[in-house]
Structures are given as structure tokens and as C-alpha cells.
N, CA, C and O atoms as a printed pandas DataFrame, in Angstrom:
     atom_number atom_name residue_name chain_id  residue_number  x_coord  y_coord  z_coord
0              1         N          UNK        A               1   45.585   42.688   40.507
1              2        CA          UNK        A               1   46.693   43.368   39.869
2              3         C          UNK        A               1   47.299   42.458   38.809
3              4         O          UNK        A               1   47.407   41.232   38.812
4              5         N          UNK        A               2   47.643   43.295   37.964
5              6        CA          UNK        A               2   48.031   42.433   36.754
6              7         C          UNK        A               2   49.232   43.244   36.510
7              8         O          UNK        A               2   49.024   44.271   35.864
8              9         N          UNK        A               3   51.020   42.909   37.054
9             10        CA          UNK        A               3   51.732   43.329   37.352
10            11         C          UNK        A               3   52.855   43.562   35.606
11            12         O          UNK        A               3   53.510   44.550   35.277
12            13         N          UNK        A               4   52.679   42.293   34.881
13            14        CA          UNK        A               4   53.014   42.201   33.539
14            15         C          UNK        A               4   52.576   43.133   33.081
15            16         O          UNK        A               4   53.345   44.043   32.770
16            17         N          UNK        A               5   51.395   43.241   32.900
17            18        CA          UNK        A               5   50.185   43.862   32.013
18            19         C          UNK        A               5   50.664   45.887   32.415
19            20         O          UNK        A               5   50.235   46.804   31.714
20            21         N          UNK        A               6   51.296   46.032   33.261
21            22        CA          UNK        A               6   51.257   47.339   34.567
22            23         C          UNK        A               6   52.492   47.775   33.639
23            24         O          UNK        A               6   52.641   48.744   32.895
24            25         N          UNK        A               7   53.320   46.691   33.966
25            26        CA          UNK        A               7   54.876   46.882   33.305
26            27         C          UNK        A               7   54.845   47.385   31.654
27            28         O          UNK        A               7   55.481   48.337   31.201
28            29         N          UNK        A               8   54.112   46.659   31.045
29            30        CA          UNK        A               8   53.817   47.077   29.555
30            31         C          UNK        A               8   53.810   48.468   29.810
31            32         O          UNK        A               8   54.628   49.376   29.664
32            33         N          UNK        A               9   52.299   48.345   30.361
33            34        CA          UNK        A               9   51.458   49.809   30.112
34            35         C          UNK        A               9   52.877   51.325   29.940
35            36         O          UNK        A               9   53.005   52.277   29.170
36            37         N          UNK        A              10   54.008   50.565   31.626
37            38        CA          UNK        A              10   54.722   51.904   31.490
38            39         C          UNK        A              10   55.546   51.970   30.233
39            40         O          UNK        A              10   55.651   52.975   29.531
40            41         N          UNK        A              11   56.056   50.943   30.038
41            42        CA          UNK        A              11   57.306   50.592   28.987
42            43         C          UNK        A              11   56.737   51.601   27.886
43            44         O          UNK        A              11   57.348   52.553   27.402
44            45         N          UNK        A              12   55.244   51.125   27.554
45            46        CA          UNK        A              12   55.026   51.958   26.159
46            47         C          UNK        A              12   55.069   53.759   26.553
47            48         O          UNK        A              12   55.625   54.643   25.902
48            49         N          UNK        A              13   54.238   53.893   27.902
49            50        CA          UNK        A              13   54.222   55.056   27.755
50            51         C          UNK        A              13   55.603   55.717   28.016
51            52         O          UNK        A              13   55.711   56.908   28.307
52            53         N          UNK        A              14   56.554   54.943   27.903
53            54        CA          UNK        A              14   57.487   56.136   28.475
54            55         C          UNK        A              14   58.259   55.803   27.328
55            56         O          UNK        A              14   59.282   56.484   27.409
56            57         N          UNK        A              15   58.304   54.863   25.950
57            58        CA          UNK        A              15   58.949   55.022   25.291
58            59         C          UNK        A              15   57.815   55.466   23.229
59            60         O          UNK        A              15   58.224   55.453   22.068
60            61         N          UNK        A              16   56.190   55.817   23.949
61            62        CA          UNK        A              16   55.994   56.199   22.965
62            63         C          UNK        A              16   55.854   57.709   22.939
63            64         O          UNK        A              16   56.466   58.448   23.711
64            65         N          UNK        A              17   55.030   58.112   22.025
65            66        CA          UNK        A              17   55.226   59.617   21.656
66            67         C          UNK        A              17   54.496   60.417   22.420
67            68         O          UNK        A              17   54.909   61.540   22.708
68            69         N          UNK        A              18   53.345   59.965   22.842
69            70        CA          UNK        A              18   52.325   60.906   23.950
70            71         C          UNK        A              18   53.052   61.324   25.511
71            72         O          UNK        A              18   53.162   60.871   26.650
72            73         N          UNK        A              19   53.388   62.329   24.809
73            74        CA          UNK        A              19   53.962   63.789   26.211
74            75         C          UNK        A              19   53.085   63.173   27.572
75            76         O          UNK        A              19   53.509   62.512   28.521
76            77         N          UNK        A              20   51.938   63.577   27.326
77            78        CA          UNK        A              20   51.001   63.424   28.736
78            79         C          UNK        A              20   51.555   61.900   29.490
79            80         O          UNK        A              20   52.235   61.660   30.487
80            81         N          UNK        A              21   51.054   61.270   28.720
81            82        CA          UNK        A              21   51.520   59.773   29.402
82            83         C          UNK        A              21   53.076   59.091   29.605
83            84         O          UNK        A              21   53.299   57.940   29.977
84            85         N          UNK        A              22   54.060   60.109   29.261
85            86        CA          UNK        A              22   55.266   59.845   29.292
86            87         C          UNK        A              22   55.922   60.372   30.851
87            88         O          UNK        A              22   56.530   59.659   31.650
88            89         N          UNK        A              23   55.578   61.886   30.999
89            90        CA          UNK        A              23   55.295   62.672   31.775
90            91         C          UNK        A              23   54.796   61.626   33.079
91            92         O          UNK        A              23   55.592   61.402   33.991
92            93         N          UNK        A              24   53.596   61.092   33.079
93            94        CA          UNK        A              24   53.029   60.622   33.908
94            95         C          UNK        A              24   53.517   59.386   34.612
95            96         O          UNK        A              24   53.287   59.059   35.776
96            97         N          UNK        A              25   54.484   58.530   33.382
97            98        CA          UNK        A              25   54.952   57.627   33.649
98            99         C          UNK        A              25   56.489   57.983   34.559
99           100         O          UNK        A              25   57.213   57.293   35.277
100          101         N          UNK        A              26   56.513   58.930   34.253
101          102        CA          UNK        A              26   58.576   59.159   34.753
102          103         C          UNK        A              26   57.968   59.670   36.065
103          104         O          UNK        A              26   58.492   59.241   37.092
104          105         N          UNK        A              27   56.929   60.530   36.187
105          106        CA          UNK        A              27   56.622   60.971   37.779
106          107         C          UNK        A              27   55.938   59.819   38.678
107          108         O          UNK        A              27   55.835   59.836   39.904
108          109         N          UNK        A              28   55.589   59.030   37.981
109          110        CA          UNK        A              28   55.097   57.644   38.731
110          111         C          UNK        A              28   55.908   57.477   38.933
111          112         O          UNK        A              28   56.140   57.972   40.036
112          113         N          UNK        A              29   57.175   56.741   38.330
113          114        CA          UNK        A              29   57.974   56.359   38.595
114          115         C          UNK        A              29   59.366   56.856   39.921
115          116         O          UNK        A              29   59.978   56.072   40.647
116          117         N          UNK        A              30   59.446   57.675   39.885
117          118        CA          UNK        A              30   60.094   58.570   40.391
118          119         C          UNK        A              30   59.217   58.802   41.734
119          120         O          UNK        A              30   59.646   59.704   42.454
120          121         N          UNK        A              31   58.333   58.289   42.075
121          122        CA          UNK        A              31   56.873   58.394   42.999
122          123         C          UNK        A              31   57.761   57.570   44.001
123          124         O          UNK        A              31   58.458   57.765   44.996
124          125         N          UNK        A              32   57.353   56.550   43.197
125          126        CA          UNK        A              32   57.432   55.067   43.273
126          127         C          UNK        A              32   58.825   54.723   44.390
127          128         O          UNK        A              32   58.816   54.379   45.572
128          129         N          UNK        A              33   59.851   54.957   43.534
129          130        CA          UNK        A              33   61.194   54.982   43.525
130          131         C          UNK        A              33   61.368   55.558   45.186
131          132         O          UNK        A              33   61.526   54.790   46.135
132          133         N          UNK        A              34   61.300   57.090   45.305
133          134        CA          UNK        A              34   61.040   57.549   46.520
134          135         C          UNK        A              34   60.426   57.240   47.680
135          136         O          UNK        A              34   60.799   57.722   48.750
136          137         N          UNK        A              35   59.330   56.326   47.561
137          138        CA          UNK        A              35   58.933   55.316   48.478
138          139         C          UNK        A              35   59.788   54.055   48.662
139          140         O          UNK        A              35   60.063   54.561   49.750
140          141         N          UNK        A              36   60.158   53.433   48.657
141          142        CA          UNK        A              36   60.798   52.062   48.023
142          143         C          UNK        A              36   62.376   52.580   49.245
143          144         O          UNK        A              36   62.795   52.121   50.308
144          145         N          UNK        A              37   62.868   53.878   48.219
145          146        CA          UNK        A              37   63.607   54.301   49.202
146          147         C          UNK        A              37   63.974   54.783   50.932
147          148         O          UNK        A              37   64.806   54.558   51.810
148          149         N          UNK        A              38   62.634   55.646   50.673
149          150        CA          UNK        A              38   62.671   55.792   52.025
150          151         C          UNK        A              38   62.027   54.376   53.108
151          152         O          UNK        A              38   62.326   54.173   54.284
152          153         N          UNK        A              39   61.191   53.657   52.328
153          154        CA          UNK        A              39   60.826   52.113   53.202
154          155         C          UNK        A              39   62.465   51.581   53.117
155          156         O          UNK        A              39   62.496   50.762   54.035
156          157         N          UNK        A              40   63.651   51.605   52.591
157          158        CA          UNK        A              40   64.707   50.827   52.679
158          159         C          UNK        A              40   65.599   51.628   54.082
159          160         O          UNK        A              40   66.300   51.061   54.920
160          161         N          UNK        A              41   65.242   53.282   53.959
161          162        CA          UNK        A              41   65.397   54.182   54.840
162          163         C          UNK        A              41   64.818   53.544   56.693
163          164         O          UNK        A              41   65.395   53.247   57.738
164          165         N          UNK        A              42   63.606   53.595   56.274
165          166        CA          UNK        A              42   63.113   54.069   57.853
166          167         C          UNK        A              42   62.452   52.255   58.101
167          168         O          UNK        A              42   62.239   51.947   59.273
168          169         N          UNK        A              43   62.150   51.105   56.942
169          170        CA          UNK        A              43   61.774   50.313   57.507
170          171         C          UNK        A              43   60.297   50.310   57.238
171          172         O          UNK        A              43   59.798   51.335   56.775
172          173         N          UNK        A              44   59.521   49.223   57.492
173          174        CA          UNK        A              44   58.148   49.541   57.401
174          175         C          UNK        A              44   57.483   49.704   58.461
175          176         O          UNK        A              44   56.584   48.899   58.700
176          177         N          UNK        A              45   57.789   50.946   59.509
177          178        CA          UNK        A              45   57.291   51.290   60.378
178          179         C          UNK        A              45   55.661   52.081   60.119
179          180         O          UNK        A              45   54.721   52.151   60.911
180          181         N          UNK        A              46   55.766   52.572   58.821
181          182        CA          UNK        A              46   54.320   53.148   59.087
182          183         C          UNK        A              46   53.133   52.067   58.803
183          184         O          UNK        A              46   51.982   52.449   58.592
184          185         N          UNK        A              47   53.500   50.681   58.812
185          186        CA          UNK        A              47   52.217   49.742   58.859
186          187         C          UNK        A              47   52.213   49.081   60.156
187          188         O          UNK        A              47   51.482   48.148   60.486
188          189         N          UNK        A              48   53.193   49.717   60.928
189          190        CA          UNK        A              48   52.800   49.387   62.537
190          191         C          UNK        A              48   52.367   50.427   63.270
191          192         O          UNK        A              48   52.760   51.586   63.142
192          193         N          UNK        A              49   51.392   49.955   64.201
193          194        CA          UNK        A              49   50.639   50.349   65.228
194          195         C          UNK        A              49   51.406   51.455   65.684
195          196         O          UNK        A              49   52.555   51.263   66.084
196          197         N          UNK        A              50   50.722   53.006   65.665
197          198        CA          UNK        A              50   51.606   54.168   66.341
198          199         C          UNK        A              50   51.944   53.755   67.982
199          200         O          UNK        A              50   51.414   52.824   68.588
200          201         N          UNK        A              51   52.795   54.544   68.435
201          202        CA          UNK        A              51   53.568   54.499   69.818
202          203         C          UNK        A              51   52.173   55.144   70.421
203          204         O          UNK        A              51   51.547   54.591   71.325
204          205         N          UNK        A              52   51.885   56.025   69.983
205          206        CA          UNK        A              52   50.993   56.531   71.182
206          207         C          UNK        A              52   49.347   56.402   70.749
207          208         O          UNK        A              52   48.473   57.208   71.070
208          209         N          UNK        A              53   49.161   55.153   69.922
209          210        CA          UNK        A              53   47.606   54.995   69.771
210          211         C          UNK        A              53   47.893   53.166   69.597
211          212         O          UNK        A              53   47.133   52.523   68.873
212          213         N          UNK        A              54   48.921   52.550   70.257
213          214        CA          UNK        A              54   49.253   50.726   69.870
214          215         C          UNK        A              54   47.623   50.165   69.382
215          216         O          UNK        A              54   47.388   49.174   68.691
216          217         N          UNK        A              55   46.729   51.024   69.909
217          218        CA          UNK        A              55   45.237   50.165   69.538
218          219         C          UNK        A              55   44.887   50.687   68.024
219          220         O          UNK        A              55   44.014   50.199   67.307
220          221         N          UNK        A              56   45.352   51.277   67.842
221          222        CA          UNK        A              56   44.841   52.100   66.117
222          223         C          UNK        A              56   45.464   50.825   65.181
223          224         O          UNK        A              56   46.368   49.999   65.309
224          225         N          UNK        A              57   44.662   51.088   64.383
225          226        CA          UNK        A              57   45.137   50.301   63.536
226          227         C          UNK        A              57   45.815   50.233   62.177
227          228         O          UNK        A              57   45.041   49.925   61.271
228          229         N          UNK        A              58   47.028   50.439   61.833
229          230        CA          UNK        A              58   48.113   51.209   61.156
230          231         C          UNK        A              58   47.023   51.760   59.766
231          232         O          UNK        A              58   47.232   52.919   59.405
232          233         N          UNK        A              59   45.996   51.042   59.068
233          234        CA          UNK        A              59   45.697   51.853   57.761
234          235         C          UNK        A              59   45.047   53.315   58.598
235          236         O          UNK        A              59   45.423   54.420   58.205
236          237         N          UNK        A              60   44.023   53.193   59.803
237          238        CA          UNK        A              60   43.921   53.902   60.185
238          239         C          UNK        A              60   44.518   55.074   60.394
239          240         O          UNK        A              60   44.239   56.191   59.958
240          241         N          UNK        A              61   45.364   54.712   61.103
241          242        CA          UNK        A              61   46.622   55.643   61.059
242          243         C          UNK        A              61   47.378   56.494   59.919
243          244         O          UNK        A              61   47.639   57.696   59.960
244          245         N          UNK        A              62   47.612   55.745   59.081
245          246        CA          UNK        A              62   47.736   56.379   57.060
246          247         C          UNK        A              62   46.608   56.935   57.375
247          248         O          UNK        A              62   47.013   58.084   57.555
248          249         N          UNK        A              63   45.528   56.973   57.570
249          250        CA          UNK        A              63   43.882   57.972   57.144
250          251         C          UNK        A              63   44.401   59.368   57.742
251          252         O          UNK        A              63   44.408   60.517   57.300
252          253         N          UNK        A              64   44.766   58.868   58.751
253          254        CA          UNK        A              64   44.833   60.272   59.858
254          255         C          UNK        A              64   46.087   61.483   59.230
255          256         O          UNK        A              64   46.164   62.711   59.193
256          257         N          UNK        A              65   46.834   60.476   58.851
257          258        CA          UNK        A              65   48.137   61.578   57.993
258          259         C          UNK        A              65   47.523   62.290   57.068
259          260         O          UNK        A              65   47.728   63.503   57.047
260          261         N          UNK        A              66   46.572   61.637   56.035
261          262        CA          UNK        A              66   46.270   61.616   54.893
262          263         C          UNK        A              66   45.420   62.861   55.381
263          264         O          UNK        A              66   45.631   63.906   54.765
264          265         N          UNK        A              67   44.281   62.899   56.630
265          266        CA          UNK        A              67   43.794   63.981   57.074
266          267         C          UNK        A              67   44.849   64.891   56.891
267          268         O          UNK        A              67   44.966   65.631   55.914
268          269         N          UNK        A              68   45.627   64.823   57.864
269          270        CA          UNK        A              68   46.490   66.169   58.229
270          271         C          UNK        A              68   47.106   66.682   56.666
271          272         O          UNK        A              68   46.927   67.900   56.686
272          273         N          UNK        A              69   47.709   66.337   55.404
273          274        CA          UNK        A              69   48.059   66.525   54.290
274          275         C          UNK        A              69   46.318   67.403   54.025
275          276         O          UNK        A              69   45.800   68.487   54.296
276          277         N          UNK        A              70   46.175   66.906   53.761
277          278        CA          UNK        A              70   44.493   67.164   53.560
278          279         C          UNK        A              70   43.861   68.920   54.031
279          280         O          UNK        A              70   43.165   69.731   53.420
280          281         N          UNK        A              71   44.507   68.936   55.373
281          282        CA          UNK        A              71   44.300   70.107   55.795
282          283         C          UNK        A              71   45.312   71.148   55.452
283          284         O          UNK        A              71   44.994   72.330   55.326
284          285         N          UNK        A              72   46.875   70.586   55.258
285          286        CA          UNK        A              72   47.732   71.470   54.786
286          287         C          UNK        A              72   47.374   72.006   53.547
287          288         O          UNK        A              72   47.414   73.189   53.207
288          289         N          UNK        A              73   46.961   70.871   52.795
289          290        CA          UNK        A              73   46.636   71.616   51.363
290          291         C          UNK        A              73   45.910   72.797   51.245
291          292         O          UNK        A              73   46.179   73.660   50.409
292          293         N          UNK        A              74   44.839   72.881   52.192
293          294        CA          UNK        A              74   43.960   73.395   52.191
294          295         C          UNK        A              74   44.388   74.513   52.538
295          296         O          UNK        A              74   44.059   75.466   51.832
296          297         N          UNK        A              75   45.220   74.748   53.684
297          298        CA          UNK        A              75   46.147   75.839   54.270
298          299         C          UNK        A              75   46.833   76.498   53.259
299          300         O          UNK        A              75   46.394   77.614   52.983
300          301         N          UNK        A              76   47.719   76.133   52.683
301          302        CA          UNK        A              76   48.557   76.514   51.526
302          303         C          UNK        A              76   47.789   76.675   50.765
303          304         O          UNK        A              76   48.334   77.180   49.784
304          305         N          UNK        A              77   46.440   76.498   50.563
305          306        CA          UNK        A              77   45.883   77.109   48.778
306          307         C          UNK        A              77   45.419   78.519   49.204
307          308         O          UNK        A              77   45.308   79.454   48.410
308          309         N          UNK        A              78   45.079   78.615   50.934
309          310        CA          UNK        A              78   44.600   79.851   50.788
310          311         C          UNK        A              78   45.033   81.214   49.963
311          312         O          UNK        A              78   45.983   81.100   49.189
312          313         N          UNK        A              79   44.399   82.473   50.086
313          314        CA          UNK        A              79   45.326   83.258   49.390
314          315         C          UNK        A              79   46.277   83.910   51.191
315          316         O          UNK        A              79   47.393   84.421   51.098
316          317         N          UNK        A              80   45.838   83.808   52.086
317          318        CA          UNK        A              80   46.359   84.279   53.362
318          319         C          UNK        A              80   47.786   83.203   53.469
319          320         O          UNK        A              80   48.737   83.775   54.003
320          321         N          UNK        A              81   48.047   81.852   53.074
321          322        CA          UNK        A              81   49.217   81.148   52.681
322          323         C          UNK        A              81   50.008   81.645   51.782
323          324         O          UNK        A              81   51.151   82.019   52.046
324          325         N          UNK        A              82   49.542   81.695   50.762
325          326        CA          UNK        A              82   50.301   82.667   49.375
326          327         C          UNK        A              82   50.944   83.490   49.264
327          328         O          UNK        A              82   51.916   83.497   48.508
328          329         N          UNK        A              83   50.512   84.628   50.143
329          330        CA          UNK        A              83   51.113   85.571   50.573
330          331         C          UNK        A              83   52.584   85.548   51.767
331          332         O          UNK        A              83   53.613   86.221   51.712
332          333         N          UNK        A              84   52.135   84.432   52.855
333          334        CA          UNK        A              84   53.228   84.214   53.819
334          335         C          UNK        A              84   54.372   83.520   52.693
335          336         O          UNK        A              84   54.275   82.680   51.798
336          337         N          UNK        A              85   55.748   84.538   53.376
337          338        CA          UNK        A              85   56.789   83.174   52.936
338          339         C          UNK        A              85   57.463   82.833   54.047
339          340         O          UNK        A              85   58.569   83.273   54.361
340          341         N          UNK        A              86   56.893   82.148   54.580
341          342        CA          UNK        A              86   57.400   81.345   55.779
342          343         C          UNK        A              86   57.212   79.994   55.762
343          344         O          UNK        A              86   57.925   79.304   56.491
344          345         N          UNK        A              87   56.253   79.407   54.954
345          346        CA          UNK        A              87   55.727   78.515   54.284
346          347         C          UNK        A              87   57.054   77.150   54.373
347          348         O          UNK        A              87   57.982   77.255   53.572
348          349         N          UNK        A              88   57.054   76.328   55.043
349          350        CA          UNK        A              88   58.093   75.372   55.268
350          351         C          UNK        A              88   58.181   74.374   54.414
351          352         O          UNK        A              88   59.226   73.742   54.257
352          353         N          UNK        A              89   56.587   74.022   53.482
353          354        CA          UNK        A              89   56.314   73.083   52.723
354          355         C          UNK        A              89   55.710   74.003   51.328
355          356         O          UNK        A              89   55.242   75.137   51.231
356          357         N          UNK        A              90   55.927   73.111   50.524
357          358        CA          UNK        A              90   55.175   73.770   49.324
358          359         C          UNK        A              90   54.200   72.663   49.015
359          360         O          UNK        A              90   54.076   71.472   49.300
360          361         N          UNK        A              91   53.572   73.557   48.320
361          362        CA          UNK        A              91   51.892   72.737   47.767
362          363         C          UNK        A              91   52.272   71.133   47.552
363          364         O          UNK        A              91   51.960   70.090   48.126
364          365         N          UNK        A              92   53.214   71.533   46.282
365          366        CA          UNK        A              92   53.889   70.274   45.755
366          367         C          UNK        A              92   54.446   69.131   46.404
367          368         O          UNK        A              92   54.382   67.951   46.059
368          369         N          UNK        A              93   54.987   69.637   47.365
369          370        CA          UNK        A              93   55.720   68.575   48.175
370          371         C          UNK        A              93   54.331   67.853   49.081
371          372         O          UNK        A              93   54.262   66.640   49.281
372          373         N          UNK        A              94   53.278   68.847   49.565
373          374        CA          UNK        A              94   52.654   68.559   50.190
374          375         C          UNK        A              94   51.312   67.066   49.648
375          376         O          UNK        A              94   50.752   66.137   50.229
376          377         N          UNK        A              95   51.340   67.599   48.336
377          378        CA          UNK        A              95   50.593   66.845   47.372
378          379         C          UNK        A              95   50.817   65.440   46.968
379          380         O          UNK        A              95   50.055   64.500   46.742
380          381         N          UNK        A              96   52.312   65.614   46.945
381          382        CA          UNK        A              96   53.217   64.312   46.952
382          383         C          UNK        A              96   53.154   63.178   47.829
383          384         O          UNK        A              96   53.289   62.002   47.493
384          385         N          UNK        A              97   52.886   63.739   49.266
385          386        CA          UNK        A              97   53.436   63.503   50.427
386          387         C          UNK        A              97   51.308   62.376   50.678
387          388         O          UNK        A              97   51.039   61.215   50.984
388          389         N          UNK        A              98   50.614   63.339   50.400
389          390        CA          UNK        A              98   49.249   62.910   50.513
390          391         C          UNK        A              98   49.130   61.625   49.192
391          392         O          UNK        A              98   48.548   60.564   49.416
392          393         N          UNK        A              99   49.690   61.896   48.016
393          394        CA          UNK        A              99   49.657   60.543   46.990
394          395         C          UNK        A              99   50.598   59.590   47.705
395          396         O          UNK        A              99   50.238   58.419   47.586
396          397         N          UNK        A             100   51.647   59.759   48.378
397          398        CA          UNK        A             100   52.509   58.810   49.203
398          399         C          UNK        A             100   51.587   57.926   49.881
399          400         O          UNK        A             100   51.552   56.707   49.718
400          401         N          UNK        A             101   50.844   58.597   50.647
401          402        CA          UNK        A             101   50.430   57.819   51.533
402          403         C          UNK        A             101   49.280   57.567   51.549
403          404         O          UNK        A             101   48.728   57.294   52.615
404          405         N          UNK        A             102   48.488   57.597   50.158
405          406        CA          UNK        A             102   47.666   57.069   49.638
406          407         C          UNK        A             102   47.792   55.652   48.934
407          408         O          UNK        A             102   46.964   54.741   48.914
408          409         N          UNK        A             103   49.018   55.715   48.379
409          410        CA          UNK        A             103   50.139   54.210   47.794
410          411         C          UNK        A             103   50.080   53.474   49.245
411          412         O          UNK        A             103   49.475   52.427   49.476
412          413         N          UNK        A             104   50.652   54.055   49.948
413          414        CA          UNK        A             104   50.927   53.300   51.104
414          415         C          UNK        A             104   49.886   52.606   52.037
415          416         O          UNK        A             104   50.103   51.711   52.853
416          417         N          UNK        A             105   48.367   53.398   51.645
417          418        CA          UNK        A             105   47.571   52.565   52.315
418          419         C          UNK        A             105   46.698   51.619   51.681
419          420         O          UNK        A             105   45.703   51.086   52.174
420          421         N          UNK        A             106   47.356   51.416   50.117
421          422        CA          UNK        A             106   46.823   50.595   49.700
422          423         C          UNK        A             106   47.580   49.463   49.350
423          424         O          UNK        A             106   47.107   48.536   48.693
424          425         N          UNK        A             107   48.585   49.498   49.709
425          426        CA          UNK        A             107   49.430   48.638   50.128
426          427         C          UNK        A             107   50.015   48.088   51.215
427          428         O          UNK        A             107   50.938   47.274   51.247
428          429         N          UNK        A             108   49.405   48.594   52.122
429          430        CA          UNK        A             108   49.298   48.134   53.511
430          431         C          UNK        A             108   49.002   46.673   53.666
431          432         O          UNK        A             108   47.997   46.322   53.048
432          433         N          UNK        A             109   49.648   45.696   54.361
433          434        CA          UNK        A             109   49.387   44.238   54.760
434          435         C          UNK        A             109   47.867   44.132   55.416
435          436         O          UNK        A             109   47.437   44.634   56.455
436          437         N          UNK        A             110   47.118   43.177   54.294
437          438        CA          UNK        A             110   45.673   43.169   54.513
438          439         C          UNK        A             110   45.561   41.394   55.569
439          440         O          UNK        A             110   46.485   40.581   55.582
440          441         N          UNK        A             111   44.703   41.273   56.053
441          442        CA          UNK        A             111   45.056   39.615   56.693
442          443         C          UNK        A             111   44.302   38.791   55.770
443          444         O          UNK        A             111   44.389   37.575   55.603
444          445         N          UNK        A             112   43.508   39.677   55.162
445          446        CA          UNK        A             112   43.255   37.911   53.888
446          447         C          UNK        A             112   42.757   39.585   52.742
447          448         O          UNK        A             112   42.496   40.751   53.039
448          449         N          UNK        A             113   42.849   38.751   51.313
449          450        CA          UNK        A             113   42.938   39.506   50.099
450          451         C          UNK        A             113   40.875   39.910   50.062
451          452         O          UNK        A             113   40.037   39.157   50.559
452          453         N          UNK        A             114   40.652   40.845   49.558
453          454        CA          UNK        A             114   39.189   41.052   50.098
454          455         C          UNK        A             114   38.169   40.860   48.587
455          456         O          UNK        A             114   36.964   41.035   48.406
456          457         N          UNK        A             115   39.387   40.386   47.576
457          458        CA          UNK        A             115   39.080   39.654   46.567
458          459         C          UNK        A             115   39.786   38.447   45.738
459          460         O          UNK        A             115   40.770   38.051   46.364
460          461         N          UNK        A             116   39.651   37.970   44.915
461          462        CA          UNK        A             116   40.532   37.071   44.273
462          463         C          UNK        A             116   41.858   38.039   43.161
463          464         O          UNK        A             116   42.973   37.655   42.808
464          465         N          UNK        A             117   41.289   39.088   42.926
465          466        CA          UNK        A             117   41.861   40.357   42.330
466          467         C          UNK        A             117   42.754   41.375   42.586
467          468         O          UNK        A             117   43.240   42.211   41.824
468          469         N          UNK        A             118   42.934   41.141   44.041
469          470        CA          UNK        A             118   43.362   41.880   44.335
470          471         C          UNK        A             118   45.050   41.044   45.105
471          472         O          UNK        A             118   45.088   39.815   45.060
472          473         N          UNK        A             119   46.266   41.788   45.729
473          474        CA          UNK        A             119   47.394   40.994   45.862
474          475         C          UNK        A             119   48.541   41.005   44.336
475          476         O          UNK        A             119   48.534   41.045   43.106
476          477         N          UNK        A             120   49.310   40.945   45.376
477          478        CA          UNK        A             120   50.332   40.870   44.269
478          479         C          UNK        A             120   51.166   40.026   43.395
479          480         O          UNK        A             120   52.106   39.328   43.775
480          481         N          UNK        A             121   50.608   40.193   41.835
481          482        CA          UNK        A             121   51.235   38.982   41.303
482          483         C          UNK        A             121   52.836   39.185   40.250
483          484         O          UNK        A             121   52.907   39.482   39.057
484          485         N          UNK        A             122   53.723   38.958   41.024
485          486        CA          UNK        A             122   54.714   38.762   40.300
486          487         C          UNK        A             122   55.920   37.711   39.498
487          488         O          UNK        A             122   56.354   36.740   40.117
488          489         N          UNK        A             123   56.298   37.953   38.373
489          490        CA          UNK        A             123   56.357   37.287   37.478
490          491         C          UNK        A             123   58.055   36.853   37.394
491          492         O          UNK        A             123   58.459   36.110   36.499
């Protein structure tokens, strides 16, 4: 990770003229932000070992959510979803919720870096 280099990238896109990448940058951001928060919220409990699997091993565990998102989506795209409005989640939120914790499992505490490239360098 090249955390300088990251920082640029957004700075420009969110203060040059390309819509797409401006867009992309404020919803990253705003991604971002919402995680950060709720880890100040709940703690970094989801990189510990679940209560009722202590042997799993927390990225594992992110996989298994990431399943279940995975299947909601799938639920909600039907057209038999579409039709229900009972629907507790929306696509969107649901979509969110699966990039969440896709961030989160790649940021999960590794016990040694699995390259020289990888880890976080801040400035």
C-alpha cells in the first residue's frame, strides 16, 4: 500500500472535473467513514473469534457473512423479492453491507504480512 500515493489519487479525484471518479471518491469515502464509525461504535469485535464457533477463525468468519450478503442479494434481485414489500433491507444497503465486509476482511490482523507490499504505510 502506498497510502500518500492513495491520498493523492482521492484529492484529485474529488477535486477534478471527472463526475465518475468524483462520485466514486465521495462514496468511498463516505464507505470508509461508516466503518471507522461503527469500529469506534461496536469495537473490533468482528476480528475476534465468534461466541459460538471460538475455533473459526475471524477472516473466516467475514467469509461466512459475506456468504449470507451474497445470498440476500440474490434474494432481493429476484423478481418474487421485487414484488414483496416487506423487504426489511434494500439491495443497496445490502450491497454496501457485502463491500463492508469485504474492506474488513482485508484488513483483518494478518500474523506476518504475506508480502513486503502489503501493510500499512503511514506518513
Amino acid at each position: 500500500m502506498n497510502t500518500k500515493l492513495d491520498q493523492e489519487r482521492i484529492r484529485q479525484a474529488l477535486l477534478g472535473n471527472n463526475e465518475d471518479r468524483k462520485r466514486i471518491a465521495l462514496v468511498g469515502l463516505h464507505w470508509v467513514a461508516t466503518l471507522i464509525a461503527k469500529n469506534a461504535d461496536y469495537g473490533s469485535s468482528v476480528w475476534r473469534p465468534p461466541a459460538l464457533r471460538p475455533d473459526m477463525d475471524p477472516g473466516d468468519a467475514i467469509l461466512v457473512r459475506m456468504s449470507d450478503k451474497i445470498s440476500r442479494i440474490a434474494s432481493l434481485a429476484s423478481p418474487a423479492a421485487q414484488d414483496a414489500a416487506q423487504v426489511d433491507e434494500s439491495l443497496e444497503d445490502t450491497i454496501q453491507d457485502l463491500g463492508a465486509y469485504a474492506l474488513l476482511w482485508l484488513a483483518r490482523p494478518k500474523a506476518e504480512p504475506e508480502s513486503e507490499d502489503e501493510g500499512p504505510e503511514f506518513a
